[in-house]
N, C-alpha and C positions, 0 to 999 in steps of 0.2 A: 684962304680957301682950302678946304678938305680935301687930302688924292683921293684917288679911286681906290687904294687899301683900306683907307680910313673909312669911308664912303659903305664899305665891303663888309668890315665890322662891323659898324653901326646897325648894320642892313643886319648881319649874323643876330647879334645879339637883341635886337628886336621880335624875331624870329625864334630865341630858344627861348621869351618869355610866355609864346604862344602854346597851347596845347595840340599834339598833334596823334589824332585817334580816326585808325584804319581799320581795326577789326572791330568785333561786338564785346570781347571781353578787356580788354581795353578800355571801351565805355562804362563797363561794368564794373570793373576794379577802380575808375574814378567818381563813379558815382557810391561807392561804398567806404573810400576814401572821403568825399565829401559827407555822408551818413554819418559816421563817425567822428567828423571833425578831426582827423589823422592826416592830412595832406603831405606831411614828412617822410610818410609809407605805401602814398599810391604805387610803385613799382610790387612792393609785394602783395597788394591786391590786386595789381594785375595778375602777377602770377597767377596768386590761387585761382581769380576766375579762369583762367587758362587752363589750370587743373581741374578743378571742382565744379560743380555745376551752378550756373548762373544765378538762376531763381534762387536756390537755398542760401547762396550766401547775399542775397540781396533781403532776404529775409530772415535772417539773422542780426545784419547790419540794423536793418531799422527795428529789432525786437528788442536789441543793444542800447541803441538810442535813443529807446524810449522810457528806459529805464533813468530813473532819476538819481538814484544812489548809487550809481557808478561814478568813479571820477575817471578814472583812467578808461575809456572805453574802445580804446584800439588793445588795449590788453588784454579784455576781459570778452572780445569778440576773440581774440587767437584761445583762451581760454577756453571757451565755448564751442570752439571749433575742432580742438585739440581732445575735447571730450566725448564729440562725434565719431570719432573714431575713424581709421581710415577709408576714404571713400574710394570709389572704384572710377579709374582715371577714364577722363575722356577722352572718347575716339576722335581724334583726328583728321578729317577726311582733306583729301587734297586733292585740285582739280585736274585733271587729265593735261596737260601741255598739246 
């Protein structure tokens, strides 16, 4: 029979196979991760949606993936983005406490 630490861990690592998305760019950066077929690099499409704005790299990602003669297409969307040049960061707003 199992302890309760066993019991604990099983429960943990059940748990980090799950995905866990609280904000909107978060959903954004995983669905542009999924676009792509890059799932190894959702953390840095989180970032960028966090940075950059939502829409364009949502559209980006599937203008990427629709391209047929790309192989590498997590590479040649940072290409693409990299040619954009830099964009102008997003504000932040944060709620009153």
């Amino acid at each position: 029979m199992p302890t309760k630490s066993e019991k604990y861990i099983k429960t943990l690592r059940q748990r980090a196979k799950e995905s866990h998305i609280y904000r909107k760019y978060q959903m954004t950066g995983l669905m542009v991760a999924e676009i792509l077929g890059d799932k190894s690099h959702t953390s840095l499409y989180i970032k960028l949606a966090k940075e950059k704005d939502e829409g364009k790299l949502l559209q980006l990602a599937k203008n990427v993936a629709e391209r047929k003669d790309v192989k590498n297409k997590g590479a040649y969307f940072m290409y693409c983005l990299a040619r954009q040049g830099p964009a102008p960061k997003k504000r932040i707003v944060k709620k009153n406490e």
